[in-house]
N, C-alpha and C positions, 0 to 999 in steps of 0.2 A: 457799704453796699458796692457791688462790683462797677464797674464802667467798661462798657465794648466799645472798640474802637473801629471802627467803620466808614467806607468812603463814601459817600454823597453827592447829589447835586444842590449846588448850593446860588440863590441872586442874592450880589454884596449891594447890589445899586440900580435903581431905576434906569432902566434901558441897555445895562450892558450884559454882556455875553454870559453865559450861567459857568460855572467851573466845578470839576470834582474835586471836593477837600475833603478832610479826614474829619471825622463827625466822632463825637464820643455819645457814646447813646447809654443811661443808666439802667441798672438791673428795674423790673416793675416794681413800684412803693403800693400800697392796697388800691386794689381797684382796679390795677393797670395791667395790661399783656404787653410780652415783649414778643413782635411778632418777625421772623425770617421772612423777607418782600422774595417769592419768588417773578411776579409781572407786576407790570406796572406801567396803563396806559399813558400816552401823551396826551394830555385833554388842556384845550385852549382855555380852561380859567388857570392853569400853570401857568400859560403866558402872561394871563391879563393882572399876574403876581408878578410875574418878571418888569414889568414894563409899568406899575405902579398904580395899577388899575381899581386895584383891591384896599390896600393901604398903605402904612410908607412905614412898616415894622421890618424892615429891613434890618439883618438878612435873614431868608427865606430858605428854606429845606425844602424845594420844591414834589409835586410829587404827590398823586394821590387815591391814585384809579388802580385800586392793587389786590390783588391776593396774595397769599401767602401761610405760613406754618406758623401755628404758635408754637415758641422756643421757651416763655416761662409766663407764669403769672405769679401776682402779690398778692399780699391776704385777702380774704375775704371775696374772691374771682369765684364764682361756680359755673356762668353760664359757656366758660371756654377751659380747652388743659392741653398743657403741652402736647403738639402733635396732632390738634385741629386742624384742618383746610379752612380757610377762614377769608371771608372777602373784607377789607376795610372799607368801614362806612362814613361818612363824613354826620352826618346825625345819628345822634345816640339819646333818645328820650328818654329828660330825667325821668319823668313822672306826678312831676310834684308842681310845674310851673304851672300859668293860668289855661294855655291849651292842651297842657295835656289833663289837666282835673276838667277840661270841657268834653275830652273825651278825641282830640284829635290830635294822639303824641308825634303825627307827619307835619305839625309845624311846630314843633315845640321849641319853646325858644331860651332855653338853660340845656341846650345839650351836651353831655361829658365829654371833656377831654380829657389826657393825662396831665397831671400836677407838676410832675416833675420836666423839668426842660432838656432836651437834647442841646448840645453843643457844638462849639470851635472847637478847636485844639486850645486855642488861648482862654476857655472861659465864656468867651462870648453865647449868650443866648440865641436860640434858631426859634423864629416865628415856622411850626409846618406848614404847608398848605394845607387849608380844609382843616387843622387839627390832627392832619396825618403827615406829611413826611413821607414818602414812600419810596423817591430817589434814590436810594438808599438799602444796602443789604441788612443790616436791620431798623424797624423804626418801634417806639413806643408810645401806645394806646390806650384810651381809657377802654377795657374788658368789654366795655358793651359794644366799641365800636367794631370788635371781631366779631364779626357775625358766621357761626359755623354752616355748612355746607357741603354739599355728596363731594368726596377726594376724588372720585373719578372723573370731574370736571379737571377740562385744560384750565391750567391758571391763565397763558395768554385771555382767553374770553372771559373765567371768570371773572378777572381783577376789570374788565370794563362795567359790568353791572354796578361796581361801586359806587360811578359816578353818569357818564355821557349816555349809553346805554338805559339806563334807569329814569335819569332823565327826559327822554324820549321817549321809552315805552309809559315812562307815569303819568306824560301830558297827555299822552291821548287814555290811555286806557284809567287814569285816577283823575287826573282833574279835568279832563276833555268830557270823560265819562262815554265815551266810544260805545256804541252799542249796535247790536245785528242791524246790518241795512243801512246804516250811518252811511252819510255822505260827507266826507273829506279832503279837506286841502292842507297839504304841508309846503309851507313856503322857506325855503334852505333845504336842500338835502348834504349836508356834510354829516359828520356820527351823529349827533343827538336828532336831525332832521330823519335820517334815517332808520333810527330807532321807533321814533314817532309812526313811521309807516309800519314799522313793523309791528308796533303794538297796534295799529289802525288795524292790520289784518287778521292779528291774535282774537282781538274783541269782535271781528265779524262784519266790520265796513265792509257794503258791497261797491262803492265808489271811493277808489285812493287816488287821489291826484297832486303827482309829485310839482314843484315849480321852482326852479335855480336857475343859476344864468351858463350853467358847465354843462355839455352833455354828457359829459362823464360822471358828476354827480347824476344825473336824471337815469343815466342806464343802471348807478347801483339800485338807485330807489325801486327799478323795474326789479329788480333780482330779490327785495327786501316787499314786495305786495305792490309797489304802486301799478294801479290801471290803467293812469294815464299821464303823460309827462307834458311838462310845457316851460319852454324854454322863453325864460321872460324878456332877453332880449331881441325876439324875434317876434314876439305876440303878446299882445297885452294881457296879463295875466287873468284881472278881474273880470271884463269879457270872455276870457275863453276858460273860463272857470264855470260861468253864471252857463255858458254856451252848453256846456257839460253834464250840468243839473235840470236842465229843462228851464232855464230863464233864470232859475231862484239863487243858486247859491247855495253852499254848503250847510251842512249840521254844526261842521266843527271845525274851524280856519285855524293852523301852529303857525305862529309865529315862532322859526330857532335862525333866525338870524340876529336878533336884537338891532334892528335899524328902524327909525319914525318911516323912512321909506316902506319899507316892506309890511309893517304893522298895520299903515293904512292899506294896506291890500289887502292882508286879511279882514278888514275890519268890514269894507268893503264888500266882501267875496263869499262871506256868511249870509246863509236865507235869513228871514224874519224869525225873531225868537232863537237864534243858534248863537254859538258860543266861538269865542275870539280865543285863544291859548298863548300866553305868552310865555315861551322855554329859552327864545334866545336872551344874553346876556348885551344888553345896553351897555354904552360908551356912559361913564355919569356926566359927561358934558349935553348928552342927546333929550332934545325937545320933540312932544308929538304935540298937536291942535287939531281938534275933530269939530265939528260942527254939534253944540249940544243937543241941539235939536235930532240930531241925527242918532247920538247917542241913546236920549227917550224913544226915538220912534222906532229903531231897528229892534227896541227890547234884547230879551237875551241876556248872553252874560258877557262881561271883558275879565277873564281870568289871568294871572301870574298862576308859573307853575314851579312852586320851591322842591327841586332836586323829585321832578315827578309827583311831587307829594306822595311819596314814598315811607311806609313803614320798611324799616331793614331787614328787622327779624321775620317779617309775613314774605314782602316781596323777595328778598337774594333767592333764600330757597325754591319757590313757584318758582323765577325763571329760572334758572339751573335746573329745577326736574323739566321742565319744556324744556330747554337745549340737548336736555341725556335723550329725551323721547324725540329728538330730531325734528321741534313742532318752533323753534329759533335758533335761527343760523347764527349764534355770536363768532362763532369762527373768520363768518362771512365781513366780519369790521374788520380783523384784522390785518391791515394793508402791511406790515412788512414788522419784523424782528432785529433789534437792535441792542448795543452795548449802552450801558450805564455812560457811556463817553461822549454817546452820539445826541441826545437830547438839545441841543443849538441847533444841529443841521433838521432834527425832526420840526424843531420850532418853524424851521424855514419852508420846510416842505408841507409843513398843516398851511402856513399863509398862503401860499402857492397851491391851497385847494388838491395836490397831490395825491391824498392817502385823507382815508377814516380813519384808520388808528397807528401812530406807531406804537410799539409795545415795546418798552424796557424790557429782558429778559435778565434776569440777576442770577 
């Protein structure tokens, strides 16, 4: 079976600098696509792989928020063929585990990858991120996770629906359950917070209330639906939330910061019976303590929300025909265009709150 040889970005070690090496990536064995990465967003769980956040399977083909061209499949492939526009999805529902025979293949938890491993140069084994890899001018995929897609979509916006994007738009609009006249609060507005507002506006919230501590996040959020911004360094959020809704509080409070800080503001900042969303990504060292009391009596719900709780094959498509019909700006994340080289300095510039997206261009 053939081997391409391809450059990458590759973490050899917990905290240091990412580097481009030569990656050997094998023809697809059944089941698998070998997919051409034309973009490929910079999204902060690439970091929280650099810096050991994730696990310690070192080293890493970082990389994952991508579109791109399928170049080949293995046997038995039908749902993708060479020369598909294809978004890379990080779940791929087997079908057969215990939630997806429950009937909800969005958390399913046996989802495919490819069997066969991408490389070093020497041999060495590459953990992908996500099961993707995308770093990379080519990567290989388990078939299902090519999810096809209208070619007339930019790959820069497509490839973020893969991940930050989807994320966002699926907390509010799948497991927020967003609905006409909903009153909400998103607390972080960086990509996945601002995602969040925009699915807020998609499902028909008539109250979007952005809250960050950047006004420069706050004014994207105004450009992506939010109604009303509030800078939490300057006003205490949960009063000028409650201030907002007539005393009560929201339908539906995101948490996409992952901090016990900001969680209890949401939690907080929710009316009676409304629902808590949690999309940002926690430190595993991070402790929250609520009052249980507080917990029984506010009722409602306290949600996790796994990658939007997103099916791939239902959702890529729907948003992509809303981006062609002008009804989501994904263009609108894309803060700047980038070499396969620059991925360290983009690293510096997402911590530094800079940009929503950088986008690899390959």
């Amino acid at each position: 079976m053939a081997v391409n040889e391809v450059q990458g970005v590759i973490s050899r070690a917990k905290g240091a600098p990412v580097e481009l090496a030569p990656i050997l990536v094998p023809d697809p064995g059944a089941g698998e696509a070998l997919v051409r990465v034309q973009a490929c967003g910079v999204c902060h769980t690439d970091l929280h792989y650099r810096e050991g956040a994730i696990n310690d399977e070192f080293p890493f083909l970082l990389g994952h928020e991508a579109a791109g061209i399928v170049e080949k499949v293995g046997d038995g492939v039908t749902n993708v063929q060479p020369g598909d526009f294809v978004i890379l999805a990080w779940r791929a529902p087997c079908g057969n585990c215990r939630s997806c025979r429950r009937g909800r293949p969005w958390y399913c938890f046996a989802s495919h990858n490819a069997q066969q491993k991408m490389t070093l140069a020497d041999g060495s084994a590459l953990s992908p991120a996500l099961g993707i890899g995308a770093f990379c001018e080519l990567t290989l995929v388990h078939a299902l996770q090519a999810v096809k897609v209208d070619p007339a979509a930019s790959p820069l916006a497509a490839g973020l629906i893969g991940c930050g994007v989807m994320a966002g738009l699926g907390a509010a609009m799948n497991t927020g359950g967003v609905g006409r006249g909903d009153s909400v609060a998103v607390i972080g507005c960086g990509g996945v917070g601002n995602a969040a507002v925009a699915g807020a506006r998609l499902a028909g919230a008539h109250t979007i209330i952005a809250v960050d501590i950047d006004d420069r996040k706050l004014e994207w959020a105004k450009e992506f639906g939010a109604t009303h911004t509030i800078n939490s360094t300057q006003t205490e959020p949960v009063e000028a939330i409650r201030a907002l809704t007539g005393g009560n509080g929201v339908n539906v409070a995101i948490e996409a910061v992952g901090n016990p800080a900001t969680y209890e503001q949401a939690f907080y900042a929710r009316d009676h019976a409304g629902t808590v969303v949690l999309v940002g990504v926690p430190d595993p060292t991070m402790q929250i303590e609520l009052p249980l009391l507080e917990v029984f009596g506010r009722g409602g719900s306290l949600k996790s929300s796994w990658y939007g709780d997103c099916l791939p094959t239902r959702d890529f498509p729907m948003l992509i025909d809303l981006y062609r019909q002008g009804r989501l700006d994904l263009d609108a994340f894309v803060s700047e265009r980038i070499g396969i080289g620059d991925v360290e300095t983009a690293f510096e510039r997402m911590s530094r709150g800079e940009v929503l997206r950088s986008v690899v261009v390959l």
